[in-house]
C-alpha positions in Angstrom: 3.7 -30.5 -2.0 1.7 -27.3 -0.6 3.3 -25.2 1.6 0.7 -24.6 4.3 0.9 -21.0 6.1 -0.8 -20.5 9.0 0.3 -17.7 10.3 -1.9 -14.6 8.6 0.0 -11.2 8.2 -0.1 -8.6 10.0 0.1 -4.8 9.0 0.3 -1.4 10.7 -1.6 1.3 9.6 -0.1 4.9 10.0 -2.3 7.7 10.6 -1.4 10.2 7.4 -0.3 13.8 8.9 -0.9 16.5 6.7 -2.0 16.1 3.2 -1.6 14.0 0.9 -1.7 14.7 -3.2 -3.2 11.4 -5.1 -0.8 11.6 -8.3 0.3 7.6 -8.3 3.6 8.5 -7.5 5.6 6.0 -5.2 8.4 7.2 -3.6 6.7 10.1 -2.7 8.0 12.3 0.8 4.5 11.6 2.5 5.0 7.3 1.7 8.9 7.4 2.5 8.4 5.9 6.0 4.8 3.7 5.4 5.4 0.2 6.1 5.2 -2.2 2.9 3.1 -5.1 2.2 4.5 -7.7 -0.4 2.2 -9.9 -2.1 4.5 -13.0 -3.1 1.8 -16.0 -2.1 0.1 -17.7 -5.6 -2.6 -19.6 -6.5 -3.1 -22.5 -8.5 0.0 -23.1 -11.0 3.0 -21.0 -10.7 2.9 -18.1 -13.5 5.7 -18.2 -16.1 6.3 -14.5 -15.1 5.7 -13.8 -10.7 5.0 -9.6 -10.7 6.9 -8.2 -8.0 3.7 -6.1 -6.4 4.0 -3.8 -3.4 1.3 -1.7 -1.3 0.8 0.5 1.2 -2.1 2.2 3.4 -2.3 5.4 5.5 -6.1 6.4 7.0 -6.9 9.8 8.4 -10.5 10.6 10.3 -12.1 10.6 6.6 -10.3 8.7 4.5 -8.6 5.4 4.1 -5.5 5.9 1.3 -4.0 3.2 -0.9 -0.8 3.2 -2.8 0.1 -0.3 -5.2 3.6 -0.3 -7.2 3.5 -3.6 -10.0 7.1 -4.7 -11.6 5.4 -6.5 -14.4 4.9 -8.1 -18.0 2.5 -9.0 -20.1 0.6 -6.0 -19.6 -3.0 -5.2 -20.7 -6.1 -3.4 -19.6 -9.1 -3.2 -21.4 -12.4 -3.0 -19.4 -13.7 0.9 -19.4 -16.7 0.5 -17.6 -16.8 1.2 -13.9 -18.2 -2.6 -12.2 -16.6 -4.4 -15.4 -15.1 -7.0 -15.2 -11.6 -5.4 -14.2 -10.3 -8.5 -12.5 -9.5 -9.7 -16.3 -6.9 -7.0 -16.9 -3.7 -6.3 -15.2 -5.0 -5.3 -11.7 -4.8 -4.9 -7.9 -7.8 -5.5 -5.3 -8.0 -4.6 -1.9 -10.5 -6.5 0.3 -11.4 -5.2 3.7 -14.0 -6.2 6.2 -14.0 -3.2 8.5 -16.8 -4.3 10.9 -14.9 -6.0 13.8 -18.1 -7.3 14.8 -18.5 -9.3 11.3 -14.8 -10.3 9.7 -16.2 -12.2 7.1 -18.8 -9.0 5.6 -16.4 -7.3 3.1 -16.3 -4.7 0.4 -13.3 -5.6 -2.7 -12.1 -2.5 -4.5 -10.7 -4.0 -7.6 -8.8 -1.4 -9.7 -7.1 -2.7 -13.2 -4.0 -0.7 -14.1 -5.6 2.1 -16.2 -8.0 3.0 -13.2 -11.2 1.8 -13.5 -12.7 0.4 -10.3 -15.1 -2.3 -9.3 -16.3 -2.2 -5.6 -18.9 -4.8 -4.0 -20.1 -5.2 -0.4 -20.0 -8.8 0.0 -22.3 -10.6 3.1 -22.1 -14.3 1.0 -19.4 -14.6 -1.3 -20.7 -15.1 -4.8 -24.3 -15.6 -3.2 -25.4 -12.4 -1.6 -23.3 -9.0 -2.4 -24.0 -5.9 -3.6 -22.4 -3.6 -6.3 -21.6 -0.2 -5.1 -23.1 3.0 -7.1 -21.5 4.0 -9.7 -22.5 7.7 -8.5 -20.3 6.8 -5.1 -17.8 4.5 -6.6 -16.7 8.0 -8.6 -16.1 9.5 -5.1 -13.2 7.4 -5.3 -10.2 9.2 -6.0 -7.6 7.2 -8.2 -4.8 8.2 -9.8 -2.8 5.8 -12.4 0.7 5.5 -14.0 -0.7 3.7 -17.2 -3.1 5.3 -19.7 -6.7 4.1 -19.1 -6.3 1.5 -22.2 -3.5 -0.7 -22.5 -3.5 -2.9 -26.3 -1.9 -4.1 -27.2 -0.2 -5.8 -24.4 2.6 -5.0 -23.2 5.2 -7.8 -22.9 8.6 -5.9 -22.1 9.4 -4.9 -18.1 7.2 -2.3 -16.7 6.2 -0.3 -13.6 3.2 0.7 -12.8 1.0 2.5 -10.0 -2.2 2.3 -8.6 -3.2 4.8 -5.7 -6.6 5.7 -4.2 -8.6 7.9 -1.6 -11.5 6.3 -0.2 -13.7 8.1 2.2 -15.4 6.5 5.2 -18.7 8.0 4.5 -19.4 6.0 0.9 -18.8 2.6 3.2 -21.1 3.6 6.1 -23.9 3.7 2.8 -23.5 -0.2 2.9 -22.1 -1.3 6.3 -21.7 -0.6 9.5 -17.6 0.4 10.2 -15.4 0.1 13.0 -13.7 3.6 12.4 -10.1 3.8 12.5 -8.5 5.2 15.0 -5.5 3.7 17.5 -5.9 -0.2 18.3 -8.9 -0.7 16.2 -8.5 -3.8 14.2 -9.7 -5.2 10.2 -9.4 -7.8 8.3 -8.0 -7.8 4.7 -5.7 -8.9 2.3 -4.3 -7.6 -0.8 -4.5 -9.0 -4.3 -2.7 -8.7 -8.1 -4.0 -10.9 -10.6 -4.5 -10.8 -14.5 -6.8 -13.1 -15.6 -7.0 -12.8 -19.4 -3.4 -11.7 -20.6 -1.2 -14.2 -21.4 0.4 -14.7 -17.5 -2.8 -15.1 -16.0 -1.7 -15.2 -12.0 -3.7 -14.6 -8.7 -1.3 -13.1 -6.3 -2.2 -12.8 -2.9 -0.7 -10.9 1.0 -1.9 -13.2 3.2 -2.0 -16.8 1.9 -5.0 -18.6 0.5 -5.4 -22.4 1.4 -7.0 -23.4 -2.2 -6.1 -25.0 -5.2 -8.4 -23.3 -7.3 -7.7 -18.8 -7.4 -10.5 -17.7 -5.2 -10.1 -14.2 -3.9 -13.5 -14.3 -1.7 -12.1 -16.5 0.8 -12.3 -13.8 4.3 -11.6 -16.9 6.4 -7.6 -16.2 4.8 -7.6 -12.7 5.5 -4.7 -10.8 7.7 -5.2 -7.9 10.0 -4.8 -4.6 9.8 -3.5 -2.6 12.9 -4.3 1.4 12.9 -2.1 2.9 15.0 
């Protein structure tokens, strides 16, 4: 039997004072008090092995920051190319539409664990998107715990970090933005999967209603508060 969630999530966004160093490291001072979003929900069949997968978000007048932490297994990242297919390696996506006017246009920044990005600007899932430049995808700052190759896979316990700086301005190249600033709302949701490694899993914040993984669902996303 499915376990239908109607409720979507909802998460507040601190405003980051001061400055922040992008190094991948958790438990950091400047994260210590950031709220922290859990992504338990999966789709299709249960994997034998559910990562434990944590994130976190702070925004300044520039910049949007992301932090990930993975507890995982079955470890592997191979895709080197920035807009490869990243989504097959051990990775974590953050979708986003931050036009309040239209919830359902989105960008995904998809980031396997050795930190090598894909970003799209979506208008029709899987119909009508656009890849982001390489030249302004590498304004993306990312820093990662793992080495950029992973093989072979790694099938013991391990941590692992993902964390980002992406400024407003590459966005506003591709989409109009509702900037962040107090009460200002998006819509998102937050993503692990690990397609081709052998616990494939699509992990998901706020839950999908769909048998089949499909991450390019904006109808299922939660909010994001900035305070």
């Amino acid at each position: 039997m499915v376990n239908r969630i109607t409720e979507k999530p909802v998460y507040q966004v601190n405003r980051l004072e001061g400055e922040i160093l992008i190094d991948g490291v958790w438990d950091k001072p400047i994260w210590e008090n950031v709220p922290t979003v859990e992504i338990t929900h999966y789709m299709g069949n249960k994997p034998q092995f559910l990562p434990s997968t944590f994130a976190k978000l702070l925004y300044d007048d520039e910049n949007i920051y992301g932090i990930f932490l993975v507890k995982d297994k079955f470890v592997h990242c191979l895709v080197q190319e920035t807009n490869g297919h990243v989504s097959g390696d051990s990775c974590v996506e953050f979708f986003f539409s931050p036009d309040e006017s239209k919830p359902l246009f989105y960008f995904n920044l998809e980031i396997n664990c050795g930190g090598v990005p894909l970003m799209q600007y979506v208008t029709v899932p899987r119909k009508e998107y656009v890849f982001l430049d390489e030249a302004e995808i590498g304004k993306v700052e990312i820093a990662h715990s793992l080495p950029q190759k992973v093989f072979p896979e790694i099938v013991e316990d391990i941590t692992w970090t993902i964390e980002f700086k992406l400024p407003f301005k590459i966005l506003k190249q591709y989409a109009g933005i509702s900037h962040p600033e107090s009460g200002v709302k998006w819509k998102a949701n937050f993503y692990k999967t690990a397609s081709t490694t052998r616990n494939p899993h699509y992990l998901t914040w706020s839950h999908v209603d769909q048998p089949k993984p499909d991450f390019h669902l904006p109808k299922y996303f939660g909010t994001l508060v900035f305070k």
